[in-house]
PDBQT receptor file of N, H, CA, C and O in Angstrom, charges set to zero:
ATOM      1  N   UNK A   1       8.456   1.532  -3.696  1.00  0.00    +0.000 N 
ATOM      2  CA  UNK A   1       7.791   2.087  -4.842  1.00  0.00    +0.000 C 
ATOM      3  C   UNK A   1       8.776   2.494  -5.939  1.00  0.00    +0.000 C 
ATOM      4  O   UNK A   1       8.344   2.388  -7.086  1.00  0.00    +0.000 OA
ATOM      5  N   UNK A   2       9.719   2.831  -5.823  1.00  0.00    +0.000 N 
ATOM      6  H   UNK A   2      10.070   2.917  -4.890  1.00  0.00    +0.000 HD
ATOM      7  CA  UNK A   2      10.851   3.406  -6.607  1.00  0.00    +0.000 C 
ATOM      8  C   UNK A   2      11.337   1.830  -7.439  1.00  0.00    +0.000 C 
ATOM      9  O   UNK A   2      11.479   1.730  -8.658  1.00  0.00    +0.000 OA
ATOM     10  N   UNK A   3      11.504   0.858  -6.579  1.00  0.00    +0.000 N 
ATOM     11  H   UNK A   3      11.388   0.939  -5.589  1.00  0.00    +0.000 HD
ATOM     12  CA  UNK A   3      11.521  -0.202  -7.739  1.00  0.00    +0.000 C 
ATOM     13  C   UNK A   3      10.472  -0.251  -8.422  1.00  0.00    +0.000 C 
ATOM     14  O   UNK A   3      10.653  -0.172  -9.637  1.00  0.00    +0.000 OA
ATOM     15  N   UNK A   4       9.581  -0.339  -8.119  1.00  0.00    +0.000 N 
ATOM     16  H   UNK A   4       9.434  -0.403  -7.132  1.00  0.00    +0.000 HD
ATOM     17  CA  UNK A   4       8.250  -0.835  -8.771  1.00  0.00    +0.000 C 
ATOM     18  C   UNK A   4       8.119  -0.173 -10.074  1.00  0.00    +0.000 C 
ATOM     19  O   UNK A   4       8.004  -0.692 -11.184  1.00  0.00    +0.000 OA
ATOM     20  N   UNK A   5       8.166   1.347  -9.668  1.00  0.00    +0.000 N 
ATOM     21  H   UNK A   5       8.259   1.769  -8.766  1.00  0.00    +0.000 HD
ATOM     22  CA  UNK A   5       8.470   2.302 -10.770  1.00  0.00    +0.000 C 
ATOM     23  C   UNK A   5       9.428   1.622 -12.122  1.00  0.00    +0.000 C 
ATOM     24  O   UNK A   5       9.027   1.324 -13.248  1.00  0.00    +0.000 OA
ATOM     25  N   UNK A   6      10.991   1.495 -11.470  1.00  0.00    +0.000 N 
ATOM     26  H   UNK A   6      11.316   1.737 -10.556  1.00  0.00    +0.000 HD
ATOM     27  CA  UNK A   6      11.487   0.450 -12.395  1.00  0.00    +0.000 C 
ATOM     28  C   UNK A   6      11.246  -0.123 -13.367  1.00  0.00    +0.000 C 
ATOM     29  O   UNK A   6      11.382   0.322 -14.506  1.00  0.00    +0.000 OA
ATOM     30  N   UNK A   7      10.660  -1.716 -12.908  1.00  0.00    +0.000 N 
ATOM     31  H   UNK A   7      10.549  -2.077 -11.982  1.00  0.00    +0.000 HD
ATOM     32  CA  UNK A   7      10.029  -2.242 -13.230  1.00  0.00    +0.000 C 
ATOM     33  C   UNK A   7       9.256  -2.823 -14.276  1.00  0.00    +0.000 C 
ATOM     34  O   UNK A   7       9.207  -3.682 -15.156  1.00  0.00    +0.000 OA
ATOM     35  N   UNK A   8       8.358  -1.357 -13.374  1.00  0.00    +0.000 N 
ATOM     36  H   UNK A   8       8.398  -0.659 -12.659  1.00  0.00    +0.000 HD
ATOM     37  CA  UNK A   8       7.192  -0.931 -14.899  1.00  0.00    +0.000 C 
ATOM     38  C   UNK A   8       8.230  -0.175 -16.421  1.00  0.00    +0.000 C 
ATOM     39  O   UNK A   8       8.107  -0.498 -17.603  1.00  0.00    +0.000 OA
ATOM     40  N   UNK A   9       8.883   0.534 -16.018  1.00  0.00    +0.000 N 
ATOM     41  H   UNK A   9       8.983   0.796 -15.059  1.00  0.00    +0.000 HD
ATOM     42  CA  UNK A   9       9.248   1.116 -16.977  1.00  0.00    +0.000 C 
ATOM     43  C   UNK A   9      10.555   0.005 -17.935  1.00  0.00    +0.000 C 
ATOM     44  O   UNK A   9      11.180   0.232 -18.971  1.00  0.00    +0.000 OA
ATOM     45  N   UNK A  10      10.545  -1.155 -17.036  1.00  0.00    +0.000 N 
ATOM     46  H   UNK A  10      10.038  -1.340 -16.194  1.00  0.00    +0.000 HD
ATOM     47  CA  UNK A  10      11.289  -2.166 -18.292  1.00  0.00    +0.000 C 
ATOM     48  C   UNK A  10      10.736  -2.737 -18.188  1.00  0.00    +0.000 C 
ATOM     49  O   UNK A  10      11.327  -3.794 -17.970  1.00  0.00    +0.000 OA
ATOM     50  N   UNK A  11       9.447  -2.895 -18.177  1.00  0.00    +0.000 N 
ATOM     51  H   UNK A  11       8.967  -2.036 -18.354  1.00  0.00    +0.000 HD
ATOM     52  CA  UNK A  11       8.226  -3.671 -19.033  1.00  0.00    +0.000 C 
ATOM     53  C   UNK A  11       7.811  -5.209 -18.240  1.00  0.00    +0.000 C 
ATOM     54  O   UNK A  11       7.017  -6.056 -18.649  1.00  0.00    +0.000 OA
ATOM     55  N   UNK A  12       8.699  -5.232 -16.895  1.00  0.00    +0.000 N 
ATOM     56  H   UNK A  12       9.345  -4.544 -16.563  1.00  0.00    +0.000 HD
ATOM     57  CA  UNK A  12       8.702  -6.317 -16.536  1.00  0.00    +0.000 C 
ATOM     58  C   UNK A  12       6.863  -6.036 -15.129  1.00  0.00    +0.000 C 
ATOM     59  O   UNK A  12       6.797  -7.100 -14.514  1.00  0.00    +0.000 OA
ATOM     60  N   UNK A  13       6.404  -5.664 -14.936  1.00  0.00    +0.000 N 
ATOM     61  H   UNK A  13       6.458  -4.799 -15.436  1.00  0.00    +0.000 HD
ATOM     62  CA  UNK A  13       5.437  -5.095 -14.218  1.00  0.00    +0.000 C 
ATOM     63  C   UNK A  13       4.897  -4.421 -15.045  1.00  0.00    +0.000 C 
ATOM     64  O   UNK A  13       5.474  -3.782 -15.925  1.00  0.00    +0.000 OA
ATOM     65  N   UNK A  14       2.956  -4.527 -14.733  1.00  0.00    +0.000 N 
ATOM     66  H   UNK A  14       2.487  -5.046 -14.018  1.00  0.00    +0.000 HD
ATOM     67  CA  UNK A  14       2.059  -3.806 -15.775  1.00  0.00    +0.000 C 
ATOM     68  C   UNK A  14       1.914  -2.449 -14.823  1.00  0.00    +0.000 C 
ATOM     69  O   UNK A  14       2.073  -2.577 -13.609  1.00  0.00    +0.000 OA
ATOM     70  N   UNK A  15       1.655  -1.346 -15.307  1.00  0.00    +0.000 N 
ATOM     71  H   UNK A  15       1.526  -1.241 -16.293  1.00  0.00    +0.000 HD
ATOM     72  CA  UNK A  15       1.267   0.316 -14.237  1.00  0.00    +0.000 C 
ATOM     73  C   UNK A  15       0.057  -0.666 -13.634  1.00  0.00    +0.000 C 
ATOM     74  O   UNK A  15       0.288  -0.902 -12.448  1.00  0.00    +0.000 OA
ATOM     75  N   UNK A  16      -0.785  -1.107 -13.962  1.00  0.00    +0.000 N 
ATOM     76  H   UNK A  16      -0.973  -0.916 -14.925  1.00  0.00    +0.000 HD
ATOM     77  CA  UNK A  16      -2.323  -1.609 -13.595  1.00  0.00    +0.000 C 
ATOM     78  C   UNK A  16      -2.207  -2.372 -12.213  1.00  0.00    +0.000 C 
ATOM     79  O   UNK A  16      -2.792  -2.104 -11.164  1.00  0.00    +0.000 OA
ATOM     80  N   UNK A  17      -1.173  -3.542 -12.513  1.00  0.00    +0.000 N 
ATOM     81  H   UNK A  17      -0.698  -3.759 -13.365  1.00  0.00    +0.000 HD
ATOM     82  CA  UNK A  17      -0.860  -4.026 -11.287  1.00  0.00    +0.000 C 
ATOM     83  C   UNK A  17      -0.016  -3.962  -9.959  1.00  0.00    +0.000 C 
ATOM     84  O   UNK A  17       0.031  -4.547  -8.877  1.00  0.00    +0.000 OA
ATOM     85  N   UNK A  18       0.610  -2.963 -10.603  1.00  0.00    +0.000 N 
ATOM     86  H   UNK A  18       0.572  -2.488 -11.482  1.00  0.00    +0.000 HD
ATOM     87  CA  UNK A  18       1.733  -2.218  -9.264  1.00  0.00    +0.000 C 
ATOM     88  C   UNK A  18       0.563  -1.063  -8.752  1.00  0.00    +0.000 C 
ATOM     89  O   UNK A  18       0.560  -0.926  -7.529  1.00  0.00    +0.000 OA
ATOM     90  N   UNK A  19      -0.213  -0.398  -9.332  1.00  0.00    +0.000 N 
ATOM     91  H   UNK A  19      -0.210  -0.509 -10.326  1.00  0.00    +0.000 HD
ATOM     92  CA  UNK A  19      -1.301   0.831  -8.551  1.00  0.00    +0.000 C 
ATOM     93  C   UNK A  19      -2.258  -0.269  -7.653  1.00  0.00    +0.000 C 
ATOM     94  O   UNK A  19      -2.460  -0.114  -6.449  1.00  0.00    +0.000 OA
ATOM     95  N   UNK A  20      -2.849  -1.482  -8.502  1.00  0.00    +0.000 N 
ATOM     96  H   UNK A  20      -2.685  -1.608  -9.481  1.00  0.00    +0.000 HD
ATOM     97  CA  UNK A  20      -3.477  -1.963  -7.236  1.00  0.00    +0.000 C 
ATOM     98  C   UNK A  20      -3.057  -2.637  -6.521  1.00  0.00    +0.000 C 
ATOM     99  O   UNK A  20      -3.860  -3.012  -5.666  1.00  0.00    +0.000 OA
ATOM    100  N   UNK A  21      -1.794  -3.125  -6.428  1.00  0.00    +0.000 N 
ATOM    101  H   UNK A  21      -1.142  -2.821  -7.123  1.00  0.00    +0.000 HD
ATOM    102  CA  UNK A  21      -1.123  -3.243  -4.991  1.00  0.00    +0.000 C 
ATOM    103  C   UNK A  21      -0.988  -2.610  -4.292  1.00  0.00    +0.000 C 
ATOM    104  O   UNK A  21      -1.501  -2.781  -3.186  1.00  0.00    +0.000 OA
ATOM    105  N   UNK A  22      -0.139  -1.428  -4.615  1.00  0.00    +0.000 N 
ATOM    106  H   UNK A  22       0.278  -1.289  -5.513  1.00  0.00    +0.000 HD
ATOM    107  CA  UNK A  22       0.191  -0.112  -4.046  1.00  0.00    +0.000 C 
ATOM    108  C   UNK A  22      -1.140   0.362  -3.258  1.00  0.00    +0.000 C 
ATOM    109  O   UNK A  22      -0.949   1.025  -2.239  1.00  0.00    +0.000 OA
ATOM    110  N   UNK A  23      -2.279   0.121  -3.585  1.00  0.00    +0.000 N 
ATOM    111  H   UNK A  23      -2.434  -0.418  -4.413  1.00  0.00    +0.000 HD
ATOM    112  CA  UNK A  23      -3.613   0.890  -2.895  1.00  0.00    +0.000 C 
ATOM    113  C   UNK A  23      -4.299  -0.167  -2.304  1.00  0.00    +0.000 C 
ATOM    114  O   UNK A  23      -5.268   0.257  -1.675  1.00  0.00    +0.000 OA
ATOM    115  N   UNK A  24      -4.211  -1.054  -2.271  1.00  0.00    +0.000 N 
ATOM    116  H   UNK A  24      -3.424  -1.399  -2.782  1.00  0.00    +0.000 HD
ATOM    117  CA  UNK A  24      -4.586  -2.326  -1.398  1.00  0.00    +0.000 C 
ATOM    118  C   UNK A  24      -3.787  -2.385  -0.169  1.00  0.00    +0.000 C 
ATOM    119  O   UNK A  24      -4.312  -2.552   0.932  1.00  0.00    +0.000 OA
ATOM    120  N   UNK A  25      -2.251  -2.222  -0.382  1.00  0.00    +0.000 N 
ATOM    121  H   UNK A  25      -1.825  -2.087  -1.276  1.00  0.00    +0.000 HD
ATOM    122  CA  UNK A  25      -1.174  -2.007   0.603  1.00  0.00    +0.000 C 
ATOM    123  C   UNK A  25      -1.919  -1.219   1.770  1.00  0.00    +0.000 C 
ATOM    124  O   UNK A  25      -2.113  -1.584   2.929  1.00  0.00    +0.000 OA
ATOM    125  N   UNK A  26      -2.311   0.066   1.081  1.00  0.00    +0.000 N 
ATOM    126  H   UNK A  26      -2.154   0.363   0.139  1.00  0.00    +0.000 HD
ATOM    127  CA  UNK A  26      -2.165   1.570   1.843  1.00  0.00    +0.000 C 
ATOM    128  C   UNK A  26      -3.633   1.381   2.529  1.00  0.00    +0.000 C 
ATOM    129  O   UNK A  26      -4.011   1.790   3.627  1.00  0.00    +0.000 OA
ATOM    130  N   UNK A  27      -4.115   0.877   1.862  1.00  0.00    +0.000 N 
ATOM    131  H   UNK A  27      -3.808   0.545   0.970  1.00  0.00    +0.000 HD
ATOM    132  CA  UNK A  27      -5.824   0.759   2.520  1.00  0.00    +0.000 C 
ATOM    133  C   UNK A  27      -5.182  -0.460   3.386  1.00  0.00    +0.000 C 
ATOM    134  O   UNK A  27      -4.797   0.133   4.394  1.00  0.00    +0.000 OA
ATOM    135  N   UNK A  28      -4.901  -1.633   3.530  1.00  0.00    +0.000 N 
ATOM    136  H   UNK A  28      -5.214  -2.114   2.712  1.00  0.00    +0.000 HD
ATOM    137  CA  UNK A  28      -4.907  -2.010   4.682  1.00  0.00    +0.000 C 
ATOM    138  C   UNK A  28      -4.340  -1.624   5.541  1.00  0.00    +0.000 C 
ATOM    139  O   UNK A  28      -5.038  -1.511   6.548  1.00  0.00    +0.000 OA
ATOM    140  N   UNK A  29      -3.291  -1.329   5.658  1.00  0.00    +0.000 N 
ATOM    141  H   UNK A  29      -2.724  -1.421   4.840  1.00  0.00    +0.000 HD
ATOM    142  CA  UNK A  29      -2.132  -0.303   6.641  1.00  0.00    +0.000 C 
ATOM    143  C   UNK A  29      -3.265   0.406   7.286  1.00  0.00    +0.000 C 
ATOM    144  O   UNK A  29      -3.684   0.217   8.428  1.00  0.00    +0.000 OA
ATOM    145  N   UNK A  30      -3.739   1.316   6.329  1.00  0.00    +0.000 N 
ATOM    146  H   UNK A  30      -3.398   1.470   5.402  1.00  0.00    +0.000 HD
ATOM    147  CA  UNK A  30      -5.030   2.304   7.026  1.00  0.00    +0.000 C 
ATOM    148  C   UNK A  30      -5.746   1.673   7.828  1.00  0.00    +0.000 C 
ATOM    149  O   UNK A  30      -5.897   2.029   8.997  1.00  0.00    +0.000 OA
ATOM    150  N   UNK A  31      -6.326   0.573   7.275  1.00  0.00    +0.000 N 
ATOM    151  H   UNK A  31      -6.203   0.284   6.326  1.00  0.00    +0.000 HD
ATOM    152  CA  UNK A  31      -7.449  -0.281   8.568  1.00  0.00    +0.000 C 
ATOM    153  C   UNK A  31      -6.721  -0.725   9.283  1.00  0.00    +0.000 C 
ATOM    154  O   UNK A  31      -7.252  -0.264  10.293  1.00  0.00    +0.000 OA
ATOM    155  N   UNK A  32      -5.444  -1.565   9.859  1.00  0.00    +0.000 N 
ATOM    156  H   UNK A  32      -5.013  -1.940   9.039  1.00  0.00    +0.000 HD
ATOM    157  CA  UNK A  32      -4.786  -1.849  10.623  1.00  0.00    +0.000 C 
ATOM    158  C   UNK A  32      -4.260  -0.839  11.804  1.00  0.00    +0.000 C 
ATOM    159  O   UNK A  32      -4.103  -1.091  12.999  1.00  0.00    +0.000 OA
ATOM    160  N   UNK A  33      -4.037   0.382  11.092  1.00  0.00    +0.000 N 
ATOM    161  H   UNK A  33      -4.164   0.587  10.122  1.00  0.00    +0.000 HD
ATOM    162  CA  UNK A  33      -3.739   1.176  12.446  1.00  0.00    +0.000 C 
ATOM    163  C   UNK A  33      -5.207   2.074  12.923  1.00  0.00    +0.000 C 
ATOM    164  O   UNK A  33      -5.351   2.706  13.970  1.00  0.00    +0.000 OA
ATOM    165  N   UNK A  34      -6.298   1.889  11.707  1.00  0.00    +0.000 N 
ATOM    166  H   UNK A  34      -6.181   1.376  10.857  1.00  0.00    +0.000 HD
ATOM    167  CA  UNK A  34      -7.779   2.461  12.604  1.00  0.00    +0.000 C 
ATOM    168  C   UNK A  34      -7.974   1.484  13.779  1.00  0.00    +0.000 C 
ATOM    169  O   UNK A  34      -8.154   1.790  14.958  1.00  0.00    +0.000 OA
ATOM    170  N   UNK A  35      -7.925   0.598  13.392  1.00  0.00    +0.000 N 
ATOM    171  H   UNK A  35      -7.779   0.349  12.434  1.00  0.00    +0.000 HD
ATOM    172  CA  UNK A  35      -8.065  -1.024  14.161  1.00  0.00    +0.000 C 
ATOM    173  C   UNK A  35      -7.449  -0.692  15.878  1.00  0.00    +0.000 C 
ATOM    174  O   UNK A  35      -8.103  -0.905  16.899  1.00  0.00    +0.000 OA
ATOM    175  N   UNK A  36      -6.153  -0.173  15.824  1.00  0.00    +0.000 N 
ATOM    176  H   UNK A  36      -5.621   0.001  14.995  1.00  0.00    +0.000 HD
ATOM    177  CA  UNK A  36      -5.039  -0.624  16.262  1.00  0.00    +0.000 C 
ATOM    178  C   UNK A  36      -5.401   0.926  17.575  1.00  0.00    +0.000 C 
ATOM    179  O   UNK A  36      -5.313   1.026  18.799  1.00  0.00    +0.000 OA
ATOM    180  N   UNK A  37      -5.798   1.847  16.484  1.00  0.00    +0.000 N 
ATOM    181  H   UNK A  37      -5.870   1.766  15.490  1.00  0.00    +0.000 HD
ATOM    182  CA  UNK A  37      -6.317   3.040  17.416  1.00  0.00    +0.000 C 
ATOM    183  C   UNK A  37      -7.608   2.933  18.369  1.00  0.00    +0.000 C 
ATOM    184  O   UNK A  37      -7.738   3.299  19.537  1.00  0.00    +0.000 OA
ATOM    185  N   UNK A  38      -8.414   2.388  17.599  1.00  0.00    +0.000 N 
ATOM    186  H   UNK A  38      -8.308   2.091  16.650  1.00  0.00    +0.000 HD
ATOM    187  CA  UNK A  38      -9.858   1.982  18.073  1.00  0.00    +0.000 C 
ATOM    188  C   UNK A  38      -9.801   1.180  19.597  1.00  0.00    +0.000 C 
ATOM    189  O   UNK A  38     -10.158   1.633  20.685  1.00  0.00    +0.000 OA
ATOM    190  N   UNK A  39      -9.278  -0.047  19.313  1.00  0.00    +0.000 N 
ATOM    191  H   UNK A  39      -8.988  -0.416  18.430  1.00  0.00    +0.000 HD
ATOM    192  CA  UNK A  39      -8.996  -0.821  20.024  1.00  0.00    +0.000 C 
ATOM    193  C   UNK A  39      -8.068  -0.395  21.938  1.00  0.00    +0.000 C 
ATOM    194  O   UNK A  39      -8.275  -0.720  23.108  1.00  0.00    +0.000 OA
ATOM    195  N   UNK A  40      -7.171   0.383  21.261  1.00  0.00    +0.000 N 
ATOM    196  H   UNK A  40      -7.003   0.648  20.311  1.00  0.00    +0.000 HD
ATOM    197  CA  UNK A  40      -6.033   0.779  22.163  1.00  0.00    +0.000 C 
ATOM    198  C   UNK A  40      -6.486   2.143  23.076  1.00  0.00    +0.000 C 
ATOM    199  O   UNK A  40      -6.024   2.634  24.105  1.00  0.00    +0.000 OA
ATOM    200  N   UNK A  41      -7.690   2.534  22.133  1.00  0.00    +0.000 N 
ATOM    201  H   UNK A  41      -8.066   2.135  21.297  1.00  0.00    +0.000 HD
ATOM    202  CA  UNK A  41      -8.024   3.975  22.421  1.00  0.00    +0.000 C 
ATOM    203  C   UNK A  41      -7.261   5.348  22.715  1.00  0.00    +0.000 C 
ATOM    204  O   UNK A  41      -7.655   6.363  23.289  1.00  0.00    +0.000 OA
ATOM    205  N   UNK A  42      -6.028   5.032  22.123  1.00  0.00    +0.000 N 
ATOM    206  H   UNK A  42      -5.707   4.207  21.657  1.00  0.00    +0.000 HD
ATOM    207  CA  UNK A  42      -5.389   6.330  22.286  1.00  0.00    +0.000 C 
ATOM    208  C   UNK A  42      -4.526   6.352  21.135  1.00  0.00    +0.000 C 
ATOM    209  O   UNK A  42      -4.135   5.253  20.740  1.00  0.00    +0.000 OA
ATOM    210  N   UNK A  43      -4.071   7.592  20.391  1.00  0.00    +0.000 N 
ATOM    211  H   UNK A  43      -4.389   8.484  20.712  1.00  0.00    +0.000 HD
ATOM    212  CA  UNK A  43      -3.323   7.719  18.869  1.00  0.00    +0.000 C 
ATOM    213  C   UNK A  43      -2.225   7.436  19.424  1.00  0.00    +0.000 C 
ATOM    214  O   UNK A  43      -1.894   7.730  20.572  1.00  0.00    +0.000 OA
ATOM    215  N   UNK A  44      -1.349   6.598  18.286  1.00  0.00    +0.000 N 
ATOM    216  H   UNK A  44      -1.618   6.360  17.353  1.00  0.00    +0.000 HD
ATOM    217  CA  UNK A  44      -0.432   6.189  18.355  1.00  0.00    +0.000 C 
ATOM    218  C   UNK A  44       0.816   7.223  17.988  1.00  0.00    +0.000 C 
ATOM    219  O   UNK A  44       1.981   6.829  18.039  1.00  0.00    +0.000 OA
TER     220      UNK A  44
């Protein structure tokens, strides 16, 4: 994220498209380890 930050701030990345990566990232991560808990039945 700290590049990304970068980035954006030399114009080479829009804020618009680094946030919805960034939250697409984090939401799947999220379903991957609900998944991963569900499945396994015990917290990781």
């Amino acid at each position: 994220m700290p590049y990304s930050g970068y980035l954006v701030a030399a114009g080479k990345l829009s804020m618009f498209s680094v946030t919805l990566v960034a939250a697409l990232a984090n939401l799947s991560g999220s379903c991957i380890e609900y998944a991963i808990g569900k499945f396994v039945d015990r917290p990781l």
